[in-house]
N, C-alpha and C positions, 0 to 999 in steps of 0.2 A: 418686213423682210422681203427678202425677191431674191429671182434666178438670174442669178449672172455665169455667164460660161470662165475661163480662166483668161480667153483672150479679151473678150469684154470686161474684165477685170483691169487688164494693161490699158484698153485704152479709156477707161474710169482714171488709173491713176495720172495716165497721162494729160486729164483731162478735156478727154475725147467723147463723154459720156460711153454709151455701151448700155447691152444689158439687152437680149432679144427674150422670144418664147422658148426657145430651144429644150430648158430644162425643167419648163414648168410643170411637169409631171415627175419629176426627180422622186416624190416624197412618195410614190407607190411603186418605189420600184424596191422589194423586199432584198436586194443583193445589193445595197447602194454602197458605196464606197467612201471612205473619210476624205476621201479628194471627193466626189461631189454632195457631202455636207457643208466642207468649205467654203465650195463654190458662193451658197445660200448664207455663210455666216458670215461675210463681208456689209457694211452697211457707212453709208457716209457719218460723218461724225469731228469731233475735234482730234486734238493728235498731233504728232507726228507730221503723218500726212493725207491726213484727212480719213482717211480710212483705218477703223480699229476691229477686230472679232467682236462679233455679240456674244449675250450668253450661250448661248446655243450651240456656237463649234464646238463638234463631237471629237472625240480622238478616237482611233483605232488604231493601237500601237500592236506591234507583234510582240508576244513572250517577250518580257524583259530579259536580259542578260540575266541577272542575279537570280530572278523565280527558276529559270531554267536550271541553272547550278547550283539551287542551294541543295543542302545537305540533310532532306529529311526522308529517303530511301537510300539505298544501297546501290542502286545505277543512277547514271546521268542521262540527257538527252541521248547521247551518243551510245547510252548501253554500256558505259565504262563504267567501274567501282569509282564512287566520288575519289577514295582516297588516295587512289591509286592513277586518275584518269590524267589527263592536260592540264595544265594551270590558266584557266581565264589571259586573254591578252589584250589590258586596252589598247586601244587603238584611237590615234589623234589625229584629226584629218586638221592640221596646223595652217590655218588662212592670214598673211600678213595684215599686220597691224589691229588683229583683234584681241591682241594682250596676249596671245601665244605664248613666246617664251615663258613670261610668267606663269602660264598656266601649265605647261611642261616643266618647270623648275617646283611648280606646286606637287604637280602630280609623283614626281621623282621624289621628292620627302616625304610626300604622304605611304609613296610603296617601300621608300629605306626607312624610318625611322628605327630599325635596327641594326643599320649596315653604316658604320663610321667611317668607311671609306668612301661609299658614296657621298656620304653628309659632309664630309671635308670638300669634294667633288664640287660640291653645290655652293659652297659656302667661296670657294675659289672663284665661281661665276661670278656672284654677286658682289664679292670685293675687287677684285680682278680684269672684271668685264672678258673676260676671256669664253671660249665655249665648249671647249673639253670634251665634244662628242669622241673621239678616239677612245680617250679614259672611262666615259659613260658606257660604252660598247664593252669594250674589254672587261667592263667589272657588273657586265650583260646587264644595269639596269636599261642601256637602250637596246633595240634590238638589232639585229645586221641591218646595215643600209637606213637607220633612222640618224635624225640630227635633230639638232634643238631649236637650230636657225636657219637651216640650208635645204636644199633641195633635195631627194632622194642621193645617197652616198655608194654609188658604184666603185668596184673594185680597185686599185688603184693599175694603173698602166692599159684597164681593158677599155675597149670603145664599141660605137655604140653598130651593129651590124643587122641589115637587113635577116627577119624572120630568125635570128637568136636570141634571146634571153639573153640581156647583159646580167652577171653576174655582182652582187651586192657584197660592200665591203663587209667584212668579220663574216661572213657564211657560212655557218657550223653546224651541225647537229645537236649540238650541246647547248650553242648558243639557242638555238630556236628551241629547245626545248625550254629556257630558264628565263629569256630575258623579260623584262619590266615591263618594256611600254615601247611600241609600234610609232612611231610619228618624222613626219617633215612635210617643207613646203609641198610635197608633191603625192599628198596623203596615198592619194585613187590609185598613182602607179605604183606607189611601195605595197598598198595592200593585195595587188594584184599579183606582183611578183611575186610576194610574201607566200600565196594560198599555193602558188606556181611551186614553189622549191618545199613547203611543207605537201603537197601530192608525189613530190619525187622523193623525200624522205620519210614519206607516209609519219609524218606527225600532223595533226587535226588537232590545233586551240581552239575552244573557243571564242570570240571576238565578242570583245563588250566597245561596240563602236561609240566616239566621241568627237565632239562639233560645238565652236562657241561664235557667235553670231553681234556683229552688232552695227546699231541705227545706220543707212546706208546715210546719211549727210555726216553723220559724225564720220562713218569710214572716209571717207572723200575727203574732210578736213585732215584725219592722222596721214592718207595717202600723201598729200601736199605737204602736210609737215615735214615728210622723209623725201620730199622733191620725188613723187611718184617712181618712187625707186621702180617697182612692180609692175610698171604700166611700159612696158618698154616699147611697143609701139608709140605709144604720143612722147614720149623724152626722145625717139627717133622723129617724133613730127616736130617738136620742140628745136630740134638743133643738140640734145643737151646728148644725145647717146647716151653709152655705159656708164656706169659709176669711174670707169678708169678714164674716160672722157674727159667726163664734169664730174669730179667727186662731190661727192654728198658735201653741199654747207657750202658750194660754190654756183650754183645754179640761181638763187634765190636770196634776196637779201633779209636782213632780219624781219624787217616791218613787213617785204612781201609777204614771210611765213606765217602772219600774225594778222594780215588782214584779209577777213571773210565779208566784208561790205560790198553792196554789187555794184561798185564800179572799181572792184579791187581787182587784180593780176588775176588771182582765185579764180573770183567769177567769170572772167573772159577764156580763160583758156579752159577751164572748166566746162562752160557752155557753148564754144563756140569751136574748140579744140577736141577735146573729149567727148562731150556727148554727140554733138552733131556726128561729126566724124565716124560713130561708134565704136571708138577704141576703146576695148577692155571694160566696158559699161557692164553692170552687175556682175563685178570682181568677185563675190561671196559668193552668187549662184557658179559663176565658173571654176572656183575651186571645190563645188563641189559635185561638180559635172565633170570634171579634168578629163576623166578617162573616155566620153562621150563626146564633147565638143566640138570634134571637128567635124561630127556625122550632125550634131541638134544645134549647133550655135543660128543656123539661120531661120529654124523652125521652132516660132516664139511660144507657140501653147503647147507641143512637145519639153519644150526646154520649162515651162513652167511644173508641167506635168510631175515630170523626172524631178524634179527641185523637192518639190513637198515630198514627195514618196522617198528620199532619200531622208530628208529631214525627219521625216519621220519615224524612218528607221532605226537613229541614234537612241544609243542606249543612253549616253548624258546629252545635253544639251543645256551650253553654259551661255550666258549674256553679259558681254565687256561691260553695259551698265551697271548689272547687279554683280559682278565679279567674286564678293564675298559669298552670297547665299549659293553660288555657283561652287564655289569650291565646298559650301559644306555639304551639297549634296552631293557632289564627287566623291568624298572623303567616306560618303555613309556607302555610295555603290561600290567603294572599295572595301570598304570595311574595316576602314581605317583611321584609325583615332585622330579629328579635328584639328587641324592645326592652325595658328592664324598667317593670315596675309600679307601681313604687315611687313614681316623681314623675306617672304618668299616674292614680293613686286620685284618684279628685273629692273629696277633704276638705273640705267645709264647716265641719267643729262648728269649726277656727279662725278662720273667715271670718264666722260669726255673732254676734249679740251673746248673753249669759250666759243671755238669759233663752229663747234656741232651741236651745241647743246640747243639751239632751237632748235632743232631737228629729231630732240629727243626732250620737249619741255618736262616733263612728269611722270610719274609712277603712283599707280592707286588709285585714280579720280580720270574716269572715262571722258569728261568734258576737256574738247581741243581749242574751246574760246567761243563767246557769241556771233551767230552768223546773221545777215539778212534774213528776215522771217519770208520773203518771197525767193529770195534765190536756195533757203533750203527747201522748197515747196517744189522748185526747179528740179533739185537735184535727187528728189524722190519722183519725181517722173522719168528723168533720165537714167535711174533705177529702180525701172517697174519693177521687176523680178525680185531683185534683191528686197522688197519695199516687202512686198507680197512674202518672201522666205521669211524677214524679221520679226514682221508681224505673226505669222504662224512660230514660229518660234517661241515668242514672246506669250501667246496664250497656250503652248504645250510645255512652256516650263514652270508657267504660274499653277496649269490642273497638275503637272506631277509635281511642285513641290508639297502642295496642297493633298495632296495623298499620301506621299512620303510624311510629311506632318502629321497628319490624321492614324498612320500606321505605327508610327512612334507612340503617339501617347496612349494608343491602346496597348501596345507593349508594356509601357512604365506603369499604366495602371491596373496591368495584368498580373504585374512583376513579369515577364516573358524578358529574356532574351532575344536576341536578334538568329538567324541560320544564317551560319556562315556558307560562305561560296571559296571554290575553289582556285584561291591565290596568293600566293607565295608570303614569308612573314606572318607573326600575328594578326591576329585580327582583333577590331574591339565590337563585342557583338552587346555590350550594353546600351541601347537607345538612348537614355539619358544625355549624351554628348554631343549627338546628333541634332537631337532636337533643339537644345540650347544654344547649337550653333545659330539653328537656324532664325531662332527667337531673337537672341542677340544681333544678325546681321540684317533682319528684314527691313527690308524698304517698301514695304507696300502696307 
C-alpha cells in the first residue's frame, strides 16, 4: 500500500506515475477523513483501468436516509411526529446515458404500485415512446420542475433574469408537499431551487439523495452512440451543432456508430477532438458538480475533492453494469415491494424508425460493443476523475450491498420485520423479498 495524494492519483491514471511523501503520516492522524483513507486505498492492479480499491477502503458514510426516518420513537430528525412529519423525497440527480430514464420509470413503479393512473402513465412511455412529464406532475408522482428526459422544467412563458429565481413549472404547495420523486438532467439546480421555494413555503422533506454511475469507456461509447448529443461543445467543434442542425442518425453512419477499433472515427475524434481539446471530459463528475463548475472546473484536486464527498453523500448509489441488484436495493430503501426490470428497461431502438435505432441499439445489457483494449486504456485517462468516481462508486456499493444483505438475513432469521420510513403508499417491511432480490440478481 502507499500514500498518494488525489492529484497524484490523476496523474497515475493518466499515466504520469505520481505518488510523493506528502501523506505518509496520514495513518496518525486520529480525525482522518474517508477522502484520505481513499487516498492510501488505491493500488495498481488489473481492471478496468488499471487501478481498483483494496480491501482496505473505509467508508464513512453520513446517517443514512432511512436510519434517520425510520419509525422506532415518536420524533424524527427534525423533531417531527414520524406520523405526522414530511414525507422522505427521493431525489435523482439523472446523468445522460447512464440508463436513467429507466431508472426513473423503475423508480415511478416502485413508488405507484398502488396508483393505476400513474401505472397507465408508465406503461404509455414504454409503448408509446412518449414522455408524459406534464401528466407525471399533475398526478405529483414527479415533483414541480422535474422530467424524465429533459432538463430542469421552468414555468412556461417565464425566463431566465439576473439575481431572480426562475420560477418552476407545477409550483404548488400541495404539490411540494406530496409529490414522488425530485429528478432531471439538471439534478444540482432543481435541488437547489427545490430547498429555495420549500424555505419560502417553510415545508422541510427530507432528501433521500440518488446517483447511478457507470464505467467512463462504456460512457464514451453510449455518448457516440447518441452522436454526443450532450457534449455540445465538440458537436459545435464537429461542424454537427444542435439536434435541429444534424438531427440525431444523420451525423454518423451505421458502421461509424459500431466501430470502437483505433483507427476508427470513434477514436480520432475521441482522442484528438475531445480529450485533447478538453471538452466536456468527465461528463459524470460534471453532472455532478453542475452547480460548482464554473468556480472548480479548472482546479483538478478541488474538483476531485468535491466528486467523492458528494458521491458519498448519496443515499442510493446505482451501477448501469449491475442495473438489477441496483434497483433491488432501490426498492428495499424505499420500502417498496421488488419489482422486475425486465418490462420497466425504457427500449426505444423498437419504438424508433430504422434509420435511429443505432443510436438506441438495446435495453438491459450495459455492453455498447467491444472496444480496442489500448484505446479504452486511453479513454480512462482522459477521464481521470470520472475513472476515480466509478471506481469508488463501485466499492461503496458492493460494502453496502453487503450489509443491506447481511441486515436482511438477520431479520428473516429473527423473524423481525423491517421499520418503516416515512413515505408515501404501502410499504413491504417483510425482508424476505429484499433479499431474494438480491440473491436472484447478483453478479458478483
Amino acid at each position: 500500500m502507499f500514500g498518494v495524494s488525489l492529484r497524484d492519483f490523476a496523474k497515475m491514471v493518466r499515466g504520469e506515475g505520481g505518488g510523493d511523501d506528502e501523506d505518509e503520516n496520514d495513518d496518525d492522524d486520529d480525525d482522518e477523513s474517508a477522502l484520505g483513507r481513499s487516498r492510501r486505498g488505491w493500488r495498481r492492479g488489473g481492471g478496468r483501468s488499471r487501478l481498483k480499491p483494496s480491501s482496505d477502503v473505509a467508508e464513512t458514510v453520513r446517517e443514512d436516509a432511512l436510519n434517520e426516518y425510520d419509525a422506532d420513537d415518536a420524533t424524527d430528525a427534525l423533531g417531527e411526529p414520524l406520523a405526522t412529519g414530511p414525507l422522505v423525497l427521493p431525489v435523482y440527480f439523472h446523468t445522460e446515458k447512464s440508463g436513467g430514464t429507466s431508472l426513473v420509470l423503475h423508480a415511478l413503479e416502485l413508488l405507484n404500485q398502488d396508483n393505476s393512473q400513474v401505472r397507465t402513465l408508465i406503461d404509455r412511455v414504454r409503448s408509446e415512446d412518449v414522455m408524459l412529464d406534464d401528466a407525471f406532475r399533475s398526478a405529483r408522482a414527479l415533483c414541480p420542475g422535474s422530467a424524465m428526459f429533459l432538463t430542469t422544467v421552468w414555468k412556461t412563458g417565464s425566463k431566465w433574469e439576473p439575481h431572480h429565481p426562475r420560477p418552476l413549472q407545477d409550483d404548488t404547495l400541495d404539490n411540494w408537499r406530496e409529490c414522488g420523486l425530485l429528478s432531471s438532467h439538471t439534478g444540482r439546480e432543481l435541488l437547489k431551487r427545490t430547498e429555495e421555494l420549500e424555505s419560502e413555503y417553510g415545508v422541510r422533506r427530507p432528501k433521500m439523495l440518488m446517483g447511478m454511475f457507470r464505467d467512463p469507456a462504456e460512457y464514451e461509447q453510449a455518448a457516440w452512440r447518441s452522436e454526443v448529443f450532450m457534449y455540445h461543445d465538440l458537436r459545435a467543434e464537429l461542424g454537427w451543432g444542435k439536434l435541429v442542425q444534424t438531427p440525431l442518425g444523420t451525423a454518423l453512419t451505421k458502421e461509424e456508430l459500431t466501430d470502437f477499433s483505433p483507427n476508427s472515427t470513434f477514436a480520432k475524434i475521441m482522442l484528438e477532438d475531445h480529450c485533447k481539446a478538453g471538452l466536456d471530459t468527465n461528463f459524470q463528475t460534471k453532472k455532478l458538480l453542475e452547480d460548482q463548475w464554473p468556480q472548480i472546473k479548472n482546479d483538478h484536486s478541488a474538483m476531485m475533492e468535491l466528486a467523492e464527498k458528494r458521491l458519498r453523500e448519496l443515499d442510493w448509489i446505482g451501477l448501469t453494469h449491475r442495473f438489477d441488484e441496483s434497483a433491488c436495493i432501490l426498492a428495499f430503501k424505499l420500502r417498496k415491494h421488488p419489482l422486475p426490470t425486465s418490462s420497466s428497461n425504457y427500449d426505444r431502438g423498437k419504438l424508433l424508425p430504422e434509420t435511429l435505432r443505432a443510436n438506441h441499439p438495446h435495453s438491459g445489457d450495459h455492453s455498447e460493443g467491444s472496444m480496442d483494449a489500448e484505446l479504452k486504456e486511453k479513454l480512462y485517462e482522459c477521464n481521470d476523475v470520472d475513472t476515480m468516481l466509478f471506481h469508488i462508486a463501485e466499492s461503496l456499493f458492493t460494502q453496502r450491498k453487503a450489509e443491506i444483505e447481511k441486515m436482511l438475513k438477520s431479520h428473516i432469521d429473527s423473524g423481525e420485520k423491517l421499520s418503516p420510513i416515512r413515505i408515501g403508499g404501502a410499504q413491504e417491511l417483510d425482508p424476505t423479498p429484499y433479499y431474494e432480490c438480491l440473491k436472484n440478481t447478483a453478479t458478483d
